[in-house]
C-alpha positions as CSV (number, residue, x, y, z in Angstrom):
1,X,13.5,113.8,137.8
2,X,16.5,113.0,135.6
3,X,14.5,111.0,132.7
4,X,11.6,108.5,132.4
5,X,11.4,105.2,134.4
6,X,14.8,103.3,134.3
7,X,13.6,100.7,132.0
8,X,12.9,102.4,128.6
9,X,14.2,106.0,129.0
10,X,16.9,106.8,126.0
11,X,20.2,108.0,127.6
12,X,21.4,111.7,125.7
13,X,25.3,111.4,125.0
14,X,27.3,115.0,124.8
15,X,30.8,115.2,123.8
16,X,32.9,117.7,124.2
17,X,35.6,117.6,122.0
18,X,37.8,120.4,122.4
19,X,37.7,122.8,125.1
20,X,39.4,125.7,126.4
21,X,42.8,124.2,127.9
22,X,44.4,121.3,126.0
23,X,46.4,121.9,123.2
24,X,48.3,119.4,120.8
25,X,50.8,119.3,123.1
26,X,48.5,117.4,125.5
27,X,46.8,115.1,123.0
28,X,48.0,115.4,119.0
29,X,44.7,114.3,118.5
30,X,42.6,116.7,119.3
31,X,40.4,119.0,117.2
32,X,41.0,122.8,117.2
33,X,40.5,124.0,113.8
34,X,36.7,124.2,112.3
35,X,37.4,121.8,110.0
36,X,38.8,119.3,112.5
37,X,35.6,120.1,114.8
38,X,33.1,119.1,112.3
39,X,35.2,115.8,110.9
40,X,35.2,115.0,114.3
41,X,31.7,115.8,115.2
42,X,30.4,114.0,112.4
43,X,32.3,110.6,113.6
44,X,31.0,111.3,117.1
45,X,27.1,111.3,115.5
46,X,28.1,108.4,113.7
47,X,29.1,106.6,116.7
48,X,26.0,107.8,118.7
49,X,26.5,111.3,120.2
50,X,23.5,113.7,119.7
51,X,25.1,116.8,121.6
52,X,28.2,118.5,120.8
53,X,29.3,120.7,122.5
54,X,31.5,123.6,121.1
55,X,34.9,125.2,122.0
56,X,36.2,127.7,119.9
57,X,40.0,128.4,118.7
58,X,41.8,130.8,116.6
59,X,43.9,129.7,113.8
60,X,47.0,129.0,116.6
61,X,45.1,126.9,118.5
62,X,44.2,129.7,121.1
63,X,41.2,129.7,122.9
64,X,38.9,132.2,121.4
65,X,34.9,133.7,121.6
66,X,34.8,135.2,117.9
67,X,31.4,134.4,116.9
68,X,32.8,134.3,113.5
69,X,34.5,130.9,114.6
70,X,31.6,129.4,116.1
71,X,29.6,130.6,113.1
72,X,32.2,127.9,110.7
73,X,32.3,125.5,113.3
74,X,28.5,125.1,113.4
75,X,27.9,125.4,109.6
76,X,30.5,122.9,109.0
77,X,29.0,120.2,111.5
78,X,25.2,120.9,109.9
79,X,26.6,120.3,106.6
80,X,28.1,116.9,107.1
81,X,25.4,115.8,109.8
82,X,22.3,117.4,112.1
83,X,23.2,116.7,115.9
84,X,22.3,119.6,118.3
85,X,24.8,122.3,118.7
86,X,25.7,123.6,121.8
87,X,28.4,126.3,121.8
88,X,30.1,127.6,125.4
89,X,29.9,131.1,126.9
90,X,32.8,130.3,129.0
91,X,35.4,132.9,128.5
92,X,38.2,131.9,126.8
93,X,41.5,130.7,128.5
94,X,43.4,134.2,127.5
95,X,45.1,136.9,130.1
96,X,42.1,139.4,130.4
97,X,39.1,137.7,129.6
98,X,35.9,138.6,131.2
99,X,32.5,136.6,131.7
100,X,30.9,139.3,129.2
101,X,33.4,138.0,126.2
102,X,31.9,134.5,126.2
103,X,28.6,135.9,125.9
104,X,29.9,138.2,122.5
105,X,28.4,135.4,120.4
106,X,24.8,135.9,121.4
107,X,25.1,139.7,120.5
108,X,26.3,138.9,116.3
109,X,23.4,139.4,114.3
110,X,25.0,136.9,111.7
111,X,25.4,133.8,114.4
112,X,24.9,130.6,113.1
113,X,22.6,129.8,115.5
114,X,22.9,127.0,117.9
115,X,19.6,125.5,119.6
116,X,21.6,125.2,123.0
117,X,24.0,127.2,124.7
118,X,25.9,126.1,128.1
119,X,26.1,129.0,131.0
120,X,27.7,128.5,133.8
121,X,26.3,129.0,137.3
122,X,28.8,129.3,139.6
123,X,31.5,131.6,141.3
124,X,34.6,130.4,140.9
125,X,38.1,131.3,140.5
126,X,40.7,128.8,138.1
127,X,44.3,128.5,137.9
128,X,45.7,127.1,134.8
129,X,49.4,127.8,133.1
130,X,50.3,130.1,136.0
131,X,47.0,132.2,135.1
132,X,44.4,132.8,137.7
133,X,40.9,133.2,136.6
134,X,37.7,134.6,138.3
135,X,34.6,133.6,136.9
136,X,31.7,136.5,138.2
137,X,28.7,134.4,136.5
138,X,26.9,136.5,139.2
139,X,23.0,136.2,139.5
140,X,22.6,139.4,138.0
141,X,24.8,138.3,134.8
142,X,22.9,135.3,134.7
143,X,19.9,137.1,134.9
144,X,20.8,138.9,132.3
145,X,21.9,136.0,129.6
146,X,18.9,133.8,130.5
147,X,16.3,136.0,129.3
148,X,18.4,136.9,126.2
149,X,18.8,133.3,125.7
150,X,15.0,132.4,126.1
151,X,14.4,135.8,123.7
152,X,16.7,134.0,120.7
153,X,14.8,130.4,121.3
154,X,18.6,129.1,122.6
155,X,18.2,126.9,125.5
156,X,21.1,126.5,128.5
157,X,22.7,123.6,129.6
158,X,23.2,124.9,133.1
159,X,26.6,124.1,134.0
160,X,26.8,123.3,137.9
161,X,30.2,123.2,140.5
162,X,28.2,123.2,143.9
163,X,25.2,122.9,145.4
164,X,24.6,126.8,146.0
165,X,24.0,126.5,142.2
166,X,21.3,124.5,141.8
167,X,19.2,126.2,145.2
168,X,19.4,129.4,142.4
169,X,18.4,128.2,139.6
170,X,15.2,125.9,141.3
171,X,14.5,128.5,143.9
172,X,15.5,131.9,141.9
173,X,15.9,131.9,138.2
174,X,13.4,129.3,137.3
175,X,9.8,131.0,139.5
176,X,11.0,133.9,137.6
177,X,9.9,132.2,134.1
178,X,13.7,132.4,133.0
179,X,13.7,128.7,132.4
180,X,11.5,126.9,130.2
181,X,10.6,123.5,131.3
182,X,12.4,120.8,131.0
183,X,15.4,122.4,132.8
184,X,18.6,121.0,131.5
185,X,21.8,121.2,133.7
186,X,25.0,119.3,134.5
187,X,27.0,118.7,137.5
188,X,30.6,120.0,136.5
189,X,32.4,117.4,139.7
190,X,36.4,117.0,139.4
191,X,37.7,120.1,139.0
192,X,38.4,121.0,142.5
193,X,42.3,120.8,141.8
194,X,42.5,123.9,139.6
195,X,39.1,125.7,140.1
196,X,37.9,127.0,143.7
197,X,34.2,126.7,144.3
198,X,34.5,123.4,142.6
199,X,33.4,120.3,144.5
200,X,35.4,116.5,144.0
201,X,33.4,113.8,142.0
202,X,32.5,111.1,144.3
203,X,29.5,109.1,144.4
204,X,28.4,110.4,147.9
205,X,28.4,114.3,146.1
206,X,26.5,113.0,143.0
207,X,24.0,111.5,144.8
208,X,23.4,114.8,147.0
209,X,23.4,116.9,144.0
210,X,20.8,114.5,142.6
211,X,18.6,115.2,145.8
212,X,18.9,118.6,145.6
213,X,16.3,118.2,142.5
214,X,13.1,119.1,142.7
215,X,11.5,115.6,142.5
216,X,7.9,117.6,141.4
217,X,10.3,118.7,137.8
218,X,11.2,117.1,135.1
219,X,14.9,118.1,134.9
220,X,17.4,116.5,132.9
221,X,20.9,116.2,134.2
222,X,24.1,114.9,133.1
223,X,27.2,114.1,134.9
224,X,30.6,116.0,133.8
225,X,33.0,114.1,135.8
226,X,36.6,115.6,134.5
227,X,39.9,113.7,134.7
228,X,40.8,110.0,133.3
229,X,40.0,108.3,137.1
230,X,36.8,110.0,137.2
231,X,35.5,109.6,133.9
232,X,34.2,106.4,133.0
233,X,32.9,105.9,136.9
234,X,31.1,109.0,136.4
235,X,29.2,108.4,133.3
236,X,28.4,105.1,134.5
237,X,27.1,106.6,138.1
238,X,24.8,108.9,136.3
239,X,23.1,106.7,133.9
240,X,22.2,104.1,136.6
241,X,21.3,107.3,138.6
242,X,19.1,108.6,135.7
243,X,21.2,110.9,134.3
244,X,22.8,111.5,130.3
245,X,26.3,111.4,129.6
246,X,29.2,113.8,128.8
247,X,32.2,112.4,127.3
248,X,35.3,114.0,125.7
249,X,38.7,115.4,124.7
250,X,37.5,118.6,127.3
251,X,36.9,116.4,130.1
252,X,39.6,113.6,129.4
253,X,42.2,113.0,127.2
254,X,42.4,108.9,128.1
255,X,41.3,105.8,126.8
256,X,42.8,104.2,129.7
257,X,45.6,104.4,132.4
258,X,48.6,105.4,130.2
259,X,47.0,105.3,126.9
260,X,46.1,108.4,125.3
261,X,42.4,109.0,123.1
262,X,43.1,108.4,119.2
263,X,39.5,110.3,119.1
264,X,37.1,111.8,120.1
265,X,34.5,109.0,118.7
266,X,36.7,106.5,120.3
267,X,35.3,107.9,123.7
268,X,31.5,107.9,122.5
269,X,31.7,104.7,121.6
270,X,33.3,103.4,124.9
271,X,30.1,105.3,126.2
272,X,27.7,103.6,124.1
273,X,28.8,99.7,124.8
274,X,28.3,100.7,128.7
275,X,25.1,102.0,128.1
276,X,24.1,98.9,126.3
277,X,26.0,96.9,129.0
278,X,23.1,98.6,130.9
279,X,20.4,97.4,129.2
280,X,19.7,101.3,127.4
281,X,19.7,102.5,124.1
282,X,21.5,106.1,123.5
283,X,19.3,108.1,122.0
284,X,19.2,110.0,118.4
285,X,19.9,113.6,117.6
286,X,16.0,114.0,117.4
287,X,15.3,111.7,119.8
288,X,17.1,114.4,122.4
289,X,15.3,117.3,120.8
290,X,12.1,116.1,122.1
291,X,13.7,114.8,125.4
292,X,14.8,117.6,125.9
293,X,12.1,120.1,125.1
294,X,14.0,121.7,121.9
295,X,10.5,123.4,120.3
296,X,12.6,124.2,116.6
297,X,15.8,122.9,114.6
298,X,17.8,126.9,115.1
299,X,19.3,127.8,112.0
C-alpha cells in the first residue's frame, strides 16, 4: 500500500503549476501561457519533479479545455525535457462548463498525447468568483472515461475529496477491469471552504483515507493538501505515511506566511530538501514510470 518499505522506496514529486483559478492578479508569477508552462516545467524537472500536471488557458489567461492548448503545452515541455505529462479533465473555471468539456481532449484525434490523465471522482459542487459549480463526475461518467482512457494507453490519477470515492473505485470501478494495477490516486483534502463534498486536511482524515486502502494492492497515493497552512504539513504527512508529493502554484501560491512563490521550482525544491531531511531520495521521471506502472513513453 502506498510504496515499498519506508527505507528505500523513491518518493514521486507532482507539481501543479497552474490550475484553473489563480490568475496574475493572485501571484504575477505564475505560468498561463504554453510557453511559460514548459519554461516552468522544465525548471521544475530540473529541480526534481517527475509529474506535471497540466492546466490549460487561452491567450487571456482564461481557463480553457481546447485540446489544441494542451496539444502546445505538452509538445513544448517534451521538447525542452521528458517528465510525464498529466493533463486535467476538470472543466474549466467558465459560466457553463460541463464535466463532458474537460473530457474534449480525449476525443481530438491530433492530441499530443499524455501518458496520464487526472479524473476526478467525486460529487461536488464549488463556488469561486460568485460562480457556483456542480461537478456530476457520476459513476456512469466515470465509467465511461475509464475505459476510454485504458483504450488510449492514458492512465488516471484518481483525484479523491471523500471517502465515498475511494469505496468506488476499490469496490466498483476497479473488479470491473477499469483500472490497471498499480492504481494511482490522490486525496484532494483542503478544499472544504469553497467546494461541498470536500473534506478538511487534518492528519486524523489522512490517516482514515489511508485505511480505507486495500492493504492486499499496491496503490500509489499522493496527498493534495491545498492552501499555504496546509501545504507543507501535508506533503510532509504523506511521505512519512508512504505516500508521493503534490506541490504547486494550483495548490498554493506561498513560500511562507506572507511571502508569495517567485516559482514554481522554488516549491519543488522546498519539497526535495524535506524529503531528504527524511532520509528519501525523490525519484526520476523514469524512475516514476516504472513505479508507477506506465507500460510506454505516449507520444
Amino acid at each position: 500500500m502506498g510504496g515499498s518499505d519506508m527505507a528505500n522506496r523513491k518518493v514521486i514529486i507532482t507539481v501543479a503549476q497552474t490550475g484553473a483559478f489563480h490568475g496574475k492578479e493572485s501571484i504575477a508569477s505564475i505560468p498561463l501561457q504554453p510557453a511559460e508552462i514548459a519554461a516552468s516545467a522544465y525548471d521544475c524537472v530540473n529541480a526534481g519533479a517527475a509529474v506535471i500536471h497540466i492546466h490549460a488557458r487561452d491567450k487571456n489567461g482564461v481557463s480553457s479545455n481546447d485540446p489544441k492548448i494542451y496539444s502546445e503545452i505538452g509538445a513544448a515541455i517534451k521538447a525542452k525535457c521528458d517528465p510525464i505529462l498529466q493533463y486535467s479533465t476538470a472543466p474549466a473555471n467558465i459560466p457553463g462548463a460541463t464535466a463532458e468539456d474537460g473530457m474534449r481532449l480525449l476525443y481530438d484525434k491530433d492530441l499530443f498525447k499524455p501518458e496520464m490523465c487526472s479524473l476526478d471522482c467525486s460529487l461536488i459542487g464549488t463556488t469561486w468568483a460568485k460562480r457556483t459549480f456542480i461537478y456530476e463526475w457520476t459513476r456512469e461518467f466515470l465509467v465511461k472515461y475509464m475505459k476510454m482512457m485504458q483504450a488510449m494507453n492514458i492512465k488516471p490519477e484518481l483525484e479523491c475529496f471523500n471517502i465515498e470515492t475511494l469505496e468506488d473505485i476499490f469496490d466498483i470501478f476497479r473488479p470491473m477491469g477499469l483500472l490497471d494495477d498499480p492504481v494511482s490516486l490522490s486525496f484532494v483534502m483542503g478544499m472544504n471552504r469553497i467546494s461541498q463534498g470536500a473534506i478538511h486536511f487534518s492528519e486524523e482524515n489522512l490517516d482514515f483515507m489511508i485505511k480505507k486502502l486495500p492493504h492486499d494492492l499496491k496503490v500509489n497515493f499522493s496527498t493534495i493538501s491545498i492552501g499555504a497552512k496546509n501545504h507543507i504539513p501535508g506533503l510532509t504527512m504523506s511521505v512519512l505515511k508512504g505516500g508521493n508529493i503534490r506541490v504547486g502554484m494550483e495548490d498554493n501560491i506561498y513560500y511562507a506566511p506572507g511571502r508569495l512563490l517567485k516559482s514554481n521550482a522554488e516549491i519543488v525544491e522546498k519539497a526535495v530538501r524535506i524529503v531528504h531531511e527524511l532520509g528519501l531520495e525523490v525519484a526520476s521521471p523514469d524512475e516514476a514510470r516504472v513505479i508507477l506502472g506506465l507500460s510506454q513513453k505516449a507520444s
